[in-house]
C-alpha positions as CSV (number, residue, x, y, z in Angstrom):
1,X,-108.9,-103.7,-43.5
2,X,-106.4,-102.3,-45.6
3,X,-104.0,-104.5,-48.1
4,X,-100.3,-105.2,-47.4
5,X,-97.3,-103.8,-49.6
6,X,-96.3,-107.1,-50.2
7,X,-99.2,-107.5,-52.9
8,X,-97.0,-104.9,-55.2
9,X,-94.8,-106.4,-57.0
10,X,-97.3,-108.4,-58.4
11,X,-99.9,-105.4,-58.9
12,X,-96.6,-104.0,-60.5
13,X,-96.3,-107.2,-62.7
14,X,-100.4,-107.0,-63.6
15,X,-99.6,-103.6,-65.1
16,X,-97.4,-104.0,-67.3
17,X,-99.2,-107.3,-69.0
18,X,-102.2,-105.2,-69.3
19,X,-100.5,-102.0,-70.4
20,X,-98.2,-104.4,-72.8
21,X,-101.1,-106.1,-74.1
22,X,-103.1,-102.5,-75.2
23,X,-99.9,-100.8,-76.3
24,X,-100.9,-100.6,-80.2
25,X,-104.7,-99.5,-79.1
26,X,-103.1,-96.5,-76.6
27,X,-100.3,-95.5,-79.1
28,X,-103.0,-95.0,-82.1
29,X,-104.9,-93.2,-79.8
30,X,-101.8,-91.1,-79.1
31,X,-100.7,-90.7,-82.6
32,X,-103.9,-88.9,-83.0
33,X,-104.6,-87.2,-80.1
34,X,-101.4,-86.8,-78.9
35,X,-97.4,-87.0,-79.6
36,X,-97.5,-91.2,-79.6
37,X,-94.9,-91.9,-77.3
38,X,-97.2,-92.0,-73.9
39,X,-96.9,-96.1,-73.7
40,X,-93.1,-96.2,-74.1
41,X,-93.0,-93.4,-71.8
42,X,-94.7,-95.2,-69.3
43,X,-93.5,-98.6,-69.7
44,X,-90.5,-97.3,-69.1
45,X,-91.2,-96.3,-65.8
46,X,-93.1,-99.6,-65.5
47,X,-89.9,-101.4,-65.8
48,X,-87.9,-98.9,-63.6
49,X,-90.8,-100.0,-60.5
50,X,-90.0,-103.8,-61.9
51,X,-86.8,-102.9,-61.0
52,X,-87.4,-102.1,-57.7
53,X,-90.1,-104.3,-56.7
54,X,-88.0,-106.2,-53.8
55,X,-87.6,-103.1,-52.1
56,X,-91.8,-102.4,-51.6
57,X,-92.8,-105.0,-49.2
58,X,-90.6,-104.1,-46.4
59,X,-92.1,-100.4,-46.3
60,X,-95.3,-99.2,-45.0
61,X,-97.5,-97.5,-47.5
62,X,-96.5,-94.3,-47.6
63,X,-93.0,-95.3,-48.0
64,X,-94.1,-97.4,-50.8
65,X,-95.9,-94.6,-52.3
66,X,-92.9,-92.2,-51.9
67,X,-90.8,-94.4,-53.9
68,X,-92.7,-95.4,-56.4
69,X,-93.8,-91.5,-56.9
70,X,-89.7,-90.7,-57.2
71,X,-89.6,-93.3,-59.5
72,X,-92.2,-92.3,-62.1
73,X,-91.0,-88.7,-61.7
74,X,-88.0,-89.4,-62.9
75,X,-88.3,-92.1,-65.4
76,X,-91.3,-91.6,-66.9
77,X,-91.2,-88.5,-69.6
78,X,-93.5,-85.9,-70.8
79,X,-96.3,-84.8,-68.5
80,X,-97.6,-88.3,-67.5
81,X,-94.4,-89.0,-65.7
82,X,-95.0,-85.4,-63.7
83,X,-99.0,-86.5,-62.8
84,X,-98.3,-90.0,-61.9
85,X,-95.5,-89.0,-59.6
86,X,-97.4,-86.3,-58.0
87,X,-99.7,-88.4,-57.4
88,X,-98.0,-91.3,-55.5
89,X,-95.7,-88.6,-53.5
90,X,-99.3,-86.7,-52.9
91,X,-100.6,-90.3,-51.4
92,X,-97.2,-90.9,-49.6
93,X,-97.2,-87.1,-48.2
94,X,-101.4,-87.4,-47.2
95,X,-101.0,-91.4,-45.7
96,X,-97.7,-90.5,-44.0
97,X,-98.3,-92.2,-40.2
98,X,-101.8,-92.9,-40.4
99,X,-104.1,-96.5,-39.9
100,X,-105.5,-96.9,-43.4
101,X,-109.1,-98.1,-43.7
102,X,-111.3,-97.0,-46.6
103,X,-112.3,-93.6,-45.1
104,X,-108.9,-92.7,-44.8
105,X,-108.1,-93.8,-48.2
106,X,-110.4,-92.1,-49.3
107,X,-109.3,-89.0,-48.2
108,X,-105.8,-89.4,-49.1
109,X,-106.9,-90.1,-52.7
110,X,-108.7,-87.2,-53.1
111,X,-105.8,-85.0,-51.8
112,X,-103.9,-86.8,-54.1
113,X,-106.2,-85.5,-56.9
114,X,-106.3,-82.5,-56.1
115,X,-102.5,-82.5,-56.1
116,X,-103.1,-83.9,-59.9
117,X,-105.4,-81.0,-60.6
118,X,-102.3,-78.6,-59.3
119,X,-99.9,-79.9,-61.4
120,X,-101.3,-79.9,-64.5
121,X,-103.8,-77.0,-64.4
122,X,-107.2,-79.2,-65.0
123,X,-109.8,-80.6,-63.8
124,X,-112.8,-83.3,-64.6
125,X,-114.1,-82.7,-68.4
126,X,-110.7,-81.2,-70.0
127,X,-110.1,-84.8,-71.9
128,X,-107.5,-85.9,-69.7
129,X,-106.4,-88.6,-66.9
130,X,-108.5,-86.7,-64.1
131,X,-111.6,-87.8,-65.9
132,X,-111.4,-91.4,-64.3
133,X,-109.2,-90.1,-61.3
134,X,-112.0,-87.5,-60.3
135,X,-115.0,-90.2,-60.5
136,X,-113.1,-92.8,-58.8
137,X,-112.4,-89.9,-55.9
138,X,-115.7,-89.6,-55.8
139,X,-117.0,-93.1,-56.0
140,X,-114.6,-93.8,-52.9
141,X,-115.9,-91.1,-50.7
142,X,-119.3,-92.3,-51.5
143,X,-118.3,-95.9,-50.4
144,X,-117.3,-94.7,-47.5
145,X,-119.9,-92.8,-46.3
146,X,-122.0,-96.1,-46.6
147,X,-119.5,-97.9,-44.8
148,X,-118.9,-100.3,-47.3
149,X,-115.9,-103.0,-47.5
150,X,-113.0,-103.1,-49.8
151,X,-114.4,-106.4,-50.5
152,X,-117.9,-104.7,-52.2
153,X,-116.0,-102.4,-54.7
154,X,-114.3,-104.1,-56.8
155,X,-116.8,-104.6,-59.6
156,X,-117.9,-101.2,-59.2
157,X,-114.8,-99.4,-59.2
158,X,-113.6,-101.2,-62.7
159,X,-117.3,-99.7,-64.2
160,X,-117.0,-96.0,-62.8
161,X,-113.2,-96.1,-64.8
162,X,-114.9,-97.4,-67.9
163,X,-117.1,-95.0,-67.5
164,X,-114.5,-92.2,-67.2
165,X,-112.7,-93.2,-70.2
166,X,-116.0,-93.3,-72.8
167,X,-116.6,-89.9,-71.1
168,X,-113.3,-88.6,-72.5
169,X,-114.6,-89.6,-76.2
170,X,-117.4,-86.7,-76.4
171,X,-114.9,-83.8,-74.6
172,X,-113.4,-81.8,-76.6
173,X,-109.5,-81.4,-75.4
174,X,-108.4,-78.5,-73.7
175,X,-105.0,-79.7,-72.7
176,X,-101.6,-80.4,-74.1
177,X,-101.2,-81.4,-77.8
178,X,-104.6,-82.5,-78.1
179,X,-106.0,-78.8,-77.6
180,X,-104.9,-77.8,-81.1
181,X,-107.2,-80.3,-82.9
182,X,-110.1,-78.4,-81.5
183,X,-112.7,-80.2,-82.8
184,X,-111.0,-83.0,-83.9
185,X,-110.5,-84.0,-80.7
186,X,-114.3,-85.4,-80.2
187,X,-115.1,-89.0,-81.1
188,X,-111.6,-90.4,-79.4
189,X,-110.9,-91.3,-76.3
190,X,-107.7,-90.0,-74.2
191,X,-104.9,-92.3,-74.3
192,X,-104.2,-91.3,-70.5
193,X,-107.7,-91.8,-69.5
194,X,-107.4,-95.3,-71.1
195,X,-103.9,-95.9,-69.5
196,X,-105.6,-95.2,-65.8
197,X,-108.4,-97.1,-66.4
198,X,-106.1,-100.0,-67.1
199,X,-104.0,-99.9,-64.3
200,X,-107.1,-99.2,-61.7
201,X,-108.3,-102.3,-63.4
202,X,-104.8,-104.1,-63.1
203,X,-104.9,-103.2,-59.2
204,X,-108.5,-104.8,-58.9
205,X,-107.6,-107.6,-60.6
206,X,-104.6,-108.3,-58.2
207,X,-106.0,-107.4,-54.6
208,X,-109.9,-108.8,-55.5
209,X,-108.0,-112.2,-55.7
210,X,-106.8,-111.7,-52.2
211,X,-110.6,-111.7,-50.9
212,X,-110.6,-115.0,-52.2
């Protein structure tokens, strides 16, 4: 079984509480990694999808995913804005006409990383957003292949993300602003890691209620 669109406004809404109530954590963690403005940047684009919310539940998925990818594109600045959005139009471009179950999602998702990966020259280990994108790929495929249920991932799925983000605090970054600290990088966690863990764990929240 795959979820509804009409759960996004509220996964929307569980976002930004959870991204609103870490904003001083991920903006220190910017100021030292980074150029601090990666929270405003994105809840900015958090309130553009707010904005729009009405407008998801009549579309299928991949029209969902299309609009919310424009969206972030647009309104969201620096290169977060760029990944996210490729990200969601990757998804909406991948899912486009097909019956989603978790093997297909699966699939999707990982093109939709590997879209990531295009866009912003990186991969896994480089201290960036792809280290809990990349696992969670993986997890997913793996889930999959053991024919598991939406229903059984849910706890696991919010520890592979933790897991991603303390995996960012012994890399050294390679990417962006953070790649002239060199060694100062190490011993901090990526304030983009962190932001995807919280929204993977902002999604889980919302649709592991529907199991209910």
């Amino acid at each position: 079984m795959f979820y509804p669109t009409v759960y996004l406004p509220a996964i929307i809404e569980a976002i930004e509480q959870s991204i609103n109530a870490h904003a001083d954590e991920i903006t220190l963690l910017d100021q030292t990694l980074g150029d601090g403005d990666h929270v405003s940047n994105l809840q900015r684009g958090i309130a553009a999808l707010k904005a729009h919310s009405s407008e998801y539940p009549p579309l299928d998925w991949s029209g969902a995913w299309q609009k919310i990818g424009m969206t972030l594109m647009t309104q969201v600045g620096g290169a977060s804005g760029s990944l996210l959005g490729t990200l969601f139009i990757a998804l909406a471009k991948a899912g486009r006409g097909q019956e989603l179950d978790l093997a297909q999602f699966a699939r999707i998702f990982e093109q939709a990383v590997i879209a990531v990966k295009q866009r912003g020259k990186s991969d896994v280990g480089e201290k960036t957003m792809l280290d809990v994108l990349v696992p969670i790929s993986d997890y997913l495929k793996e889930a999959a292949a053991q024919s598991k249920d939406f229903t059984q991932l849910w706890p696991e799925l919010v520890a592979v993300a933790e897991q991603g983000v303390e995996s960012t605090r012994t890399m050294r970054a390679t990417k962006g602003r953070a790649s002239y600290l060199g060694e100062r990088s190490l011993g901090h966690i990526d304030a983009g890691a962190k932001t995807t863990q919280l929204i993977i764990n902002a999604i889980v929240r919302i649709l592991s209620t529907t199991d209910d």
